[in-house]
N, CA and C atoms as a LAMMPS dump frame, in Angstrom:
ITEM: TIMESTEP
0
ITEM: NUMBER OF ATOMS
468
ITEM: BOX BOUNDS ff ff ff
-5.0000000000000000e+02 5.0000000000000000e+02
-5.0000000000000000e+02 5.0000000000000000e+02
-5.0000000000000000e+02 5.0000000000000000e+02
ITEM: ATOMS id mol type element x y z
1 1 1 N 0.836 -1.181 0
2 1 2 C 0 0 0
3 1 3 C 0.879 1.242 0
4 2 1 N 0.485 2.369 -0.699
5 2 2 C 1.458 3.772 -0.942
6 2 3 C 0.405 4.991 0.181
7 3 1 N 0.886 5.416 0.57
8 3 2 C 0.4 6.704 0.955
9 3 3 C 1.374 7.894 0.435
10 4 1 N 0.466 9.274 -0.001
11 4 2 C 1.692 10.069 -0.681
12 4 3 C 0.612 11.399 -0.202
13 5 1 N 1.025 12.195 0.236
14 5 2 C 1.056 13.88 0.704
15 5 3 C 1.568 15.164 0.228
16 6 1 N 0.869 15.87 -0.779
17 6 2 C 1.704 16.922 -0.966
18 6 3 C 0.611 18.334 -0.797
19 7 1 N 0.581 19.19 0.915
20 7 2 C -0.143 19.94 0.698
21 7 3 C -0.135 21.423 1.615
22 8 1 N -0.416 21.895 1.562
23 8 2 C -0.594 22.736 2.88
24 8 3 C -1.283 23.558 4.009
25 9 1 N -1.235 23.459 4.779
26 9 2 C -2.024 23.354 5.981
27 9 3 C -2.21 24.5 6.426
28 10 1 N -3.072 25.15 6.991
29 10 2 C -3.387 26.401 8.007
30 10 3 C -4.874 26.467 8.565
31 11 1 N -4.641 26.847 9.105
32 11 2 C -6.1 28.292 9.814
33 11 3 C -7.12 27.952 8.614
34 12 1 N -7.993 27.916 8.612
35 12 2 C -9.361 27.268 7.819
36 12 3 C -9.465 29.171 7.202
37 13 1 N -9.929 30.085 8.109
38 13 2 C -9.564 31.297 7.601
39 13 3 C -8.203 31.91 6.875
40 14 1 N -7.201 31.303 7.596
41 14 2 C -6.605 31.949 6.604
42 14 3 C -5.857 31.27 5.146
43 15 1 N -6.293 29.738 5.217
44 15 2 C -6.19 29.122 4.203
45 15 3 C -7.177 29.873 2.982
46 16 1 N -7.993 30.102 2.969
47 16 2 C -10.353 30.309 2.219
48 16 3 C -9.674 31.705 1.479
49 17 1 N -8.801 32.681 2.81
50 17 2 C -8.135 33.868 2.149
51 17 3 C -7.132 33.915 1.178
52 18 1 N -6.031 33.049 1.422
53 18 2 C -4.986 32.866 0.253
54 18 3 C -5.484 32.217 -0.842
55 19 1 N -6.751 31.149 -1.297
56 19 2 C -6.61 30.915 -2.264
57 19 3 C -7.355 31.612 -3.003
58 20 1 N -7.933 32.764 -2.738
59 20 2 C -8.924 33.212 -3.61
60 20 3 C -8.357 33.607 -4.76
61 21 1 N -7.52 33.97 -5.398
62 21 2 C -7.098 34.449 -6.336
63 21 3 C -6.042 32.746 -7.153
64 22 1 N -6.087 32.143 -6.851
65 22 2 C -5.89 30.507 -7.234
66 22 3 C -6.894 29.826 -7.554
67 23 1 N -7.307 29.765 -8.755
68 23 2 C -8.534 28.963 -9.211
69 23 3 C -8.605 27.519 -9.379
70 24 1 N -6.977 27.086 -9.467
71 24 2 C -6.996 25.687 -9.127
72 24 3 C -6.806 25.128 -7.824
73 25 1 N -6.589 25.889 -6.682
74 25 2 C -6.891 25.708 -5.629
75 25 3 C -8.117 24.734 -4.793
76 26 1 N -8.073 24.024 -3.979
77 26 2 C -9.6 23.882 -3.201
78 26 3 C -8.804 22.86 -1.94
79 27 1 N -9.247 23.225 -1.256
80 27 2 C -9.197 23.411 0.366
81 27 3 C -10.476 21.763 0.772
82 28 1 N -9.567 21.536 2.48
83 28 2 C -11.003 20.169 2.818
84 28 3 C -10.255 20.567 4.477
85 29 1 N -11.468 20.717 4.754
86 29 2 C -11.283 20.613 6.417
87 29 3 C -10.733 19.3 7.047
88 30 1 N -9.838 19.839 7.925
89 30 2 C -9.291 18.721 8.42
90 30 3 C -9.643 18.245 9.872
91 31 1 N -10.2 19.514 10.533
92 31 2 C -10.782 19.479 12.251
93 31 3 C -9.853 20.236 12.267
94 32 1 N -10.319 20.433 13.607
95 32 2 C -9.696 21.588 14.724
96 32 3 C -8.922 22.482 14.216
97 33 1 N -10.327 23.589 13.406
98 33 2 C -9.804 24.975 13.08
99 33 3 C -9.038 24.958 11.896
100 34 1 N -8.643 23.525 10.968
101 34 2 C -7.607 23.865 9.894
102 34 3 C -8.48 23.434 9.073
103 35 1 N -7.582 23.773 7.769
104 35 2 C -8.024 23.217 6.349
105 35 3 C -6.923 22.849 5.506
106 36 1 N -7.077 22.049 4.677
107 36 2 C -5.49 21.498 4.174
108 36 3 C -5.877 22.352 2.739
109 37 1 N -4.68 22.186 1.549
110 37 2 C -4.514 22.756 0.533
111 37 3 C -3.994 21.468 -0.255
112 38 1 N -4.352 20.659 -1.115
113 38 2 C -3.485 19.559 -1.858
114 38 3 C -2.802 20.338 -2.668
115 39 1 N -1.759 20.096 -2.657
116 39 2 C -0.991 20.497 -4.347
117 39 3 C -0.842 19.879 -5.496
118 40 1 N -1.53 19.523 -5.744
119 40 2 C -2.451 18.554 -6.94
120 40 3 C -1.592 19.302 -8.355
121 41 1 N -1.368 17.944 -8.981
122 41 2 C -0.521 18.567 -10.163
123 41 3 C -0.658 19.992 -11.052
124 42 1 N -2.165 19.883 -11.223
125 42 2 C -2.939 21.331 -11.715
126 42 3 C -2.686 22.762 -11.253
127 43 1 N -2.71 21.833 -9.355
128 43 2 C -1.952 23.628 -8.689
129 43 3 C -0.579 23.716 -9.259
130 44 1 N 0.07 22.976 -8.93
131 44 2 C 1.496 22.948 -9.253
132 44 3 C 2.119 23.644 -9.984
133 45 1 N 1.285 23.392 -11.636
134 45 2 C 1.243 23.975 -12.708
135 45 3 C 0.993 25.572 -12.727
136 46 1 N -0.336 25.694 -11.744
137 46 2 C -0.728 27.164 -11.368
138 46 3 C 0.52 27.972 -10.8
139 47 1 N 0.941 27.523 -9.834
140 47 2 C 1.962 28.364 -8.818
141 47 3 C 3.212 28.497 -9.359
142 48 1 N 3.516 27.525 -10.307
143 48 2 C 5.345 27.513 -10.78
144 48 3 C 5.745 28.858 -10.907
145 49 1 N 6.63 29.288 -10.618
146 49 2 C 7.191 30.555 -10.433
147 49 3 C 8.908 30.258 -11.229
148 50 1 N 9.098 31.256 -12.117
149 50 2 C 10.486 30.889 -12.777
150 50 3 C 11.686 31.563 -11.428
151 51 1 N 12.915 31.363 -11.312
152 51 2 C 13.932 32.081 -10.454
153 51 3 C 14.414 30.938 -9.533
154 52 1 N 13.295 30.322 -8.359
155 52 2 C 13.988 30.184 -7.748
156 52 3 C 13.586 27.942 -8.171
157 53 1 N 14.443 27.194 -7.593
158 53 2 C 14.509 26.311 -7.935
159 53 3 C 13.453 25.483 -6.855
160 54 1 N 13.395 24.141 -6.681
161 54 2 C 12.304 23.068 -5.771
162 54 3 C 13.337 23.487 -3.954
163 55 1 N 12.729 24.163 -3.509
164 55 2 C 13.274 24.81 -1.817
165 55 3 C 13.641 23.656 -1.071
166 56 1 N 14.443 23.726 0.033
167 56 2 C 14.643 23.39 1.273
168 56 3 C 14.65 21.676 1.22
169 57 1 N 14.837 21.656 0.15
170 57 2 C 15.119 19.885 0.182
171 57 3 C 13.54 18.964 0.387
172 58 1 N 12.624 19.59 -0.275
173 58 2 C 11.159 19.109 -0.432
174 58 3 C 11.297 18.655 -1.896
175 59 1 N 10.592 17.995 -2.384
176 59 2 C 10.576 17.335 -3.712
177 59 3 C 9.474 17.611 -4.498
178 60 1 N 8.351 18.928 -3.731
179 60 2 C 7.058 19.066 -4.868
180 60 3 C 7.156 20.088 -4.229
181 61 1 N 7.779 21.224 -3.92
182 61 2 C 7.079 22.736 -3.564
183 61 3 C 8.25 23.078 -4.927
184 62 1 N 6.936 23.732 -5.374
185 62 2 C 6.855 24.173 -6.58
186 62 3 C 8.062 25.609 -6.341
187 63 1 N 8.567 25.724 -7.573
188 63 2 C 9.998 27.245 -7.97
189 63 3 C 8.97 27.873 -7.43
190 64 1 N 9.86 29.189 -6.269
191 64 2 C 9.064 29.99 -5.934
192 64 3 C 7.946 29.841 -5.112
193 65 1 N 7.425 28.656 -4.913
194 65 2 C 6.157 28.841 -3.858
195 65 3 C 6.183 29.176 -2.463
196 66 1 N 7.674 29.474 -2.011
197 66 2 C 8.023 29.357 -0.535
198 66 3 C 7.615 31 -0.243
199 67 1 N 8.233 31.544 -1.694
200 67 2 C 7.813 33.38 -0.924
201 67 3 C 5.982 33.176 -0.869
202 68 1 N 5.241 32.61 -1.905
203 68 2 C 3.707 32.704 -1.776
204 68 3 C 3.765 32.488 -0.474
205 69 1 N 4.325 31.113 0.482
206 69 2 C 3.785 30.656 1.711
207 69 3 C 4.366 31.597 2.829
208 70 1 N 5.587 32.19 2.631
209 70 2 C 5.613 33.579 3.638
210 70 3 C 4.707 34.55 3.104
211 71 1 N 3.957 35.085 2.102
212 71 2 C 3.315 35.956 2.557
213 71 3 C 1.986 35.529 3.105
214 72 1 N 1.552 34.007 2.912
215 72 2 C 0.239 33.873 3.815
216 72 3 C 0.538 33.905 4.86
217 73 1 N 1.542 33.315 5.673
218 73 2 C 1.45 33.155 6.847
219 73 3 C 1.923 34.425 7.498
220 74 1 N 1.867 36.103 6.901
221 74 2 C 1.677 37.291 7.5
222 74 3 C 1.046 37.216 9.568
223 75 1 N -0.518 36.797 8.819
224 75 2 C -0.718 36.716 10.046
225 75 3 C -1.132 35.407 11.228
226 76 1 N -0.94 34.545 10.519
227 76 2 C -1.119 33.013 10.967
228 76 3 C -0.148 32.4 10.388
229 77 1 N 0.229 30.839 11.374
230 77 2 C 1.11 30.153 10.479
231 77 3 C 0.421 29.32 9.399
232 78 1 N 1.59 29.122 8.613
233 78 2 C 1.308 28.163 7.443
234 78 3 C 2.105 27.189 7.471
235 79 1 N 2.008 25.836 7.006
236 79 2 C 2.704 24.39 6.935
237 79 3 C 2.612 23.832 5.833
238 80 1 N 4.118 23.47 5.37
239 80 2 C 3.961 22.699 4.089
240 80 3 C 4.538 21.392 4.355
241 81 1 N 3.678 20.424 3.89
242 81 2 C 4.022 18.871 4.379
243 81 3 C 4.358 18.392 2.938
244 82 1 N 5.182 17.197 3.09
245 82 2 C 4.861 16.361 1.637
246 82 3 C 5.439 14.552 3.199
247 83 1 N 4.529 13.694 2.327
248 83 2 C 4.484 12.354 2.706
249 83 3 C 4.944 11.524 1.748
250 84 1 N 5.678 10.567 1.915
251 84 2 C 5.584 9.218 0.94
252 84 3 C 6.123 8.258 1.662
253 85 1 N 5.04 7.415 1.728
254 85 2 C 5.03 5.576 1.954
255 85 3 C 4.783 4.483 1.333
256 86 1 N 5.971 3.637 0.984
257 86 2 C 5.089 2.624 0.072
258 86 3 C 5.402 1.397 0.691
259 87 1 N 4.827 0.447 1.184
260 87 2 C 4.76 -0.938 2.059
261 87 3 C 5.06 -0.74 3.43
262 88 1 N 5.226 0.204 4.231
263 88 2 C 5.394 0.584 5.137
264 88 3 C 6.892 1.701 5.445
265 89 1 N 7.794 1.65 4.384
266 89 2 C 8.789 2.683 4.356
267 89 3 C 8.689 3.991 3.698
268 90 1 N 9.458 5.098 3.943
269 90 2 C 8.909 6.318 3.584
270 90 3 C 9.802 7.308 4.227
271 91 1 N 9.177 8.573 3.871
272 91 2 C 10.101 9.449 4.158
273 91 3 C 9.084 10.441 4.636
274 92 1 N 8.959 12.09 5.381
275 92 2 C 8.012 13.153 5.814
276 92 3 C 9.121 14.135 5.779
277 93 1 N 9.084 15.175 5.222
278 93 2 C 8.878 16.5 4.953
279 93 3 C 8.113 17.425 5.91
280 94 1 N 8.691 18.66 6.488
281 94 2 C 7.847 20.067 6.292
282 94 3 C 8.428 21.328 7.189
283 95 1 N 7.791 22.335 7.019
284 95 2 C 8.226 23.576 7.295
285 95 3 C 7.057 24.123 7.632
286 96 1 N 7.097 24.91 8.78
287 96 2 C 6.261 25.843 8.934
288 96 3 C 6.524 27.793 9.165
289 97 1 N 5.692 28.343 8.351
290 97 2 C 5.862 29.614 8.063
291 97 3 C 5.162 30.503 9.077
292 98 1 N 5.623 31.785 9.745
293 98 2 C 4.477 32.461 10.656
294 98 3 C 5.439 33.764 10.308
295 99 1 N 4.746 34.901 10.156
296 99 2 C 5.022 36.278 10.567
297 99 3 C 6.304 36.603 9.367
298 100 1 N 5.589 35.861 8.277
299 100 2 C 7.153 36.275 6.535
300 100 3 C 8.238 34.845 7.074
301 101 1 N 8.131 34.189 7.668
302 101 2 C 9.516 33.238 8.213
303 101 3 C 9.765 32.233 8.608
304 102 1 N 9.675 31.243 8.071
305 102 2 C 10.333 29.82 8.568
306 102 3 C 10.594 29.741 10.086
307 103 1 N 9.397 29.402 10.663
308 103 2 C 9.444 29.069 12.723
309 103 3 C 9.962 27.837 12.917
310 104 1 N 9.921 27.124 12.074
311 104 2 C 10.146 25.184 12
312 104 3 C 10.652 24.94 11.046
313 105 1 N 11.535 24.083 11.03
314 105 2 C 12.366 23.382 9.959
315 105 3 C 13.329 23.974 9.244
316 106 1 N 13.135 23.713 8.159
317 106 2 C 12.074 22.363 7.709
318 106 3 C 12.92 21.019 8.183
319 107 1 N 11.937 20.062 8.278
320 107 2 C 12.257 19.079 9.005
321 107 3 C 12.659 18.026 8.305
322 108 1 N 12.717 17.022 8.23
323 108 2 C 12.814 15.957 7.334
324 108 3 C 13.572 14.136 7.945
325 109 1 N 13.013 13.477 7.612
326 109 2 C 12.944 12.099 7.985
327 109 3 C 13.031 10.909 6.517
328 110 1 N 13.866 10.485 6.759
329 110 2 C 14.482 9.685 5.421
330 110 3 C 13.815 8.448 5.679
331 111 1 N 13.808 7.633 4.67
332 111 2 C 13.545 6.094 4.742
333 111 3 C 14.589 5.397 5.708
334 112 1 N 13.985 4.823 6.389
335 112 2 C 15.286 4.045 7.458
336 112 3 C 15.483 5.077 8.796
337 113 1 N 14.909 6.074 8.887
338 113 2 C 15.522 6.764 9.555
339 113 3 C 14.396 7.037 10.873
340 114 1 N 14.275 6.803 11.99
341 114 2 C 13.377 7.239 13.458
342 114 3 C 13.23 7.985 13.572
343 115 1 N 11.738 8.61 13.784
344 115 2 C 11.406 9.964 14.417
345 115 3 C 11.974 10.451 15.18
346 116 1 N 11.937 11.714 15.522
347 116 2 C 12.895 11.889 16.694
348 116 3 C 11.693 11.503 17.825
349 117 1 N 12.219 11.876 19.032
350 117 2 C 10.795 11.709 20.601
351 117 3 C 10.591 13.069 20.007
352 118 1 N 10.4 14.063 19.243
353 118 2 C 9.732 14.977 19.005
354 118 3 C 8.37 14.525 18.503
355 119 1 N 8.551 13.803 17.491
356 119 2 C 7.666 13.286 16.817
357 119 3 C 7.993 13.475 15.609
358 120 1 N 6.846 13.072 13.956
359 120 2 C 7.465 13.018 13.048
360 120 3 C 7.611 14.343 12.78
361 121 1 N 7.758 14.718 10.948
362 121 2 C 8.213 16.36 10.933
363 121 3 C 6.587 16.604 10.821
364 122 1 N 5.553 15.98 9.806
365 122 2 C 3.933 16.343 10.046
366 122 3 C 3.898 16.875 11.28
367 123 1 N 3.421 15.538 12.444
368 123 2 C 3 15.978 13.658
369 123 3 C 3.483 17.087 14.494
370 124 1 N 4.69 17.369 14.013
371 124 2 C 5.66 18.436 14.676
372 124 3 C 5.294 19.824 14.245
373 125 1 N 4.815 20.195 12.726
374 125 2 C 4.374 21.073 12.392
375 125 3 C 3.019 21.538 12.577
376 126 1 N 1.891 20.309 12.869
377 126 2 C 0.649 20.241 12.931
378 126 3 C 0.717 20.831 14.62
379 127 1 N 1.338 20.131 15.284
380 127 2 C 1.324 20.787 16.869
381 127 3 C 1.574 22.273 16.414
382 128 1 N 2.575 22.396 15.848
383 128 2 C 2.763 24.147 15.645
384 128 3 C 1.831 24.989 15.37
385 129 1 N 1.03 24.103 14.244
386 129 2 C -0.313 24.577 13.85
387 129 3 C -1.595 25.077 15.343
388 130 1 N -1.343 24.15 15.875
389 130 2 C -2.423 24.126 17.417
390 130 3 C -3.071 22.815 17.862
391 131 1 N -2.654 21.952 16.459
392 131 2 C -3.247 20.536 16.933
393 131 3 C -3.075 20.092 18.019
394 132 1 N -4.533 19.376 18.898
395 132 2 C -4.509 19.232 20.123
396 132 3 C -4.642 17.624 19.905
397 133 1 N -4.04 16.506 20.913
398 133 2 C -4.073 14.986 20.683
399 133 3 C -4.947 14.485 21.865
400 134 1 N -5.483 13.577 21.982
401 134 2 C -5.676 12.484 22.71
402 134 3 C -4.717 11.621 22.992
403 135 1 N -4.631 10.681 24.331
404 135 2 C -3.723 10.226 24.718
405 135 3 C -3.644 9.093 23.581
406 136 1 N -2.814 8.569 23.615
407 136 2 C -2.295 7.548 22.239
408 136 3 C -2.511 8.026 21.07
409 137 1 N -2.204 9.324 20.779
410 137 2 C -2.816 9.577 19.479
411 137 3 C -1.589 10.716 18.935
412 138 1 N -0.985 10.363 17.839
413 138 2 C -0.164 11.629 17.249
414 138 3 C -0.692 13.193 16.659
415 139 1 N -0.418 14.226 16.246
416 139 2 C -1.279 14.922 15.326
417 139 3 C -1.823 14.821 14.364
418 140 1 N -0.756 13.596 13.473
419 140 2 C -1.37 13.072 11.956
420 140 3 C -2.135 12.341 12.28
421 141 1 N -2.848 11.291 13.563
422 141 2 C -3.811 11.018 13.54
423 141 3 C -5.341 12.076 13.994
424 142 1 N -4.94 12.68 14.842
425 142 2 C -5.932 13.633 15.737
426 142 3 C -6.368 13.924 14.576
427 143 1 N -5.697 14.442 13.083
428 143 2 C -6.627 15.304 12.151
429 143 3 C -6.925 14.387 11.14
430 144 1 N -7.055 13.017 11.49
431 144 2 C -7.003 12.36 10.363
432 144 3 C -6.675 12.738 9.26
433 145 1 N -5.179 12.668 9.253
434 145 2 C -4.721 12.596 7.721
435 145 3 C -4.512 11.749 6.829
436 146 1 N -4.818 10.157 7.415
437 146 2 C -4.879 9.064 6.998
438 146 3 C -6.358 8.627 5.838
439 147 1 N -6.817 9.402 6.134
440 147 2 C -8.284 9.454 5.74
441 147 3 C -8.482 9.198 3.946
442 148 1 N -7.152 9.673 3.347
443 148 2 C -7.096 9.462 2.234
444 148 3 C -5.878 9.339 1.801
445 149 1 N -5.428 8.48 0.827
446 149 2 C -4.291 7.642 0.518
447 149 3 C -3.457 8.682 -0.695
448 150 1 N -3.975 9.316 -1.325
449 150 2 C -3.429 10.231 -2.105
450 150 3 C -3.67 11.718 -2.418
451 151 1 N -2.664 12.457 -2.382
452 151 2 C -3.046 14.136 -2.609
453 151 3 C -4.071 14.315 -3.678
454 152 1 N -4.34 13.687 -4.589
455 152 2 C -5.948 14.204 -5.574
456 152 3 C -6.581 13.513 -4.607
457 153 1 N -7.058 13.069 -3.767
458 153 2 C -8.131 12.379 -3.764
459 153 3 C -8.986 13.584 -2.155
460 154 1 N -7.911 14.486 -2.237
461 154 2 C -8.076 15.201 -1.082
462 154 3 C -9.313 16.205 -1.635
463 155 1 N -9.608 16.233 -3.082
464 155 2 C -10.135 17.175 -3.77
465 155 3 C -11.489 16.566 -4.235
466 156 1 N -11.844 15.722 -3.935
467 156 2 C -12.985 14.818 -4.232
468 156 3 C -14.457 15.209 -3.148
């Protein structure tokens, strides 16, 4: 089985605000106050920006999309995740943006490689976000992000 993630996360408000002017955009609540953003090949296509090259050692944030995600996260943070698992190995990605600036990370976790006791780089950014857990429960579960196995299908 594959699981694969490429999207970004904020404030349900201030996600609804940044994409308005992104028509390939569309947003899915995730609980508690957020809304995710897939970056679905179509956005991808939308956002490419010529200058600067794929950022911070992520493998789908698009040339240039890192200044878009400092200026959303002006006044809230913003989080950019990417996931990939296939039979149970994998790797997590992400960074989180608040106030024009990189507060977190970006983080990153290789195949073969243990979370830290922080937790993974998701859950680490999602706490940043405000995600609140239940006991036995990480952030990537609290918001069910498991819920769907691939970034299009977040758009359904």
């Amino acid at each position: 089985m594959s699981y694969d993630l490429q999207a970004v996360i904020a404030a349900e408000e201030t996600l609804r605000v940044a994409v308005r002017g992104l028509a390939a955009a569309r947003t899915a609540s995730i609980g508690q106050g957020l809304s995710l953003m897939p970056l679905t090949g179509v956005l991808r296509e939308a956002v490419a920006y010529s200058g600067e090259e794929v950022a911070f050692g992520f493998r789908g944030l698009p040339s240039g999309f890192s200044k878009v995600l400092s200026e959303w996260s002006a006044g809230a943070p913003v989080a950019y995740v990417e996931v990939e698992y296939f039979g149970g190995a994998g790797e997590q990605r992400a960074a989180v943006w608040h106030g024009g600036h990189i507060v977190l990370g970006p983080l990153r976790v290789e195949e073969g490689e243990p979370f830290p006791p922080s937790g993974s780089p998701v859950s680490q950014a999602l706490r940043r976000l405000g995600v609140v857990t239940s006991a036995g429960q990480d952030e990537f579960s609290a918001v069910r992000l498991d819920r769907h196995r691939h970034t299009d299908a977040w758009i359904s």
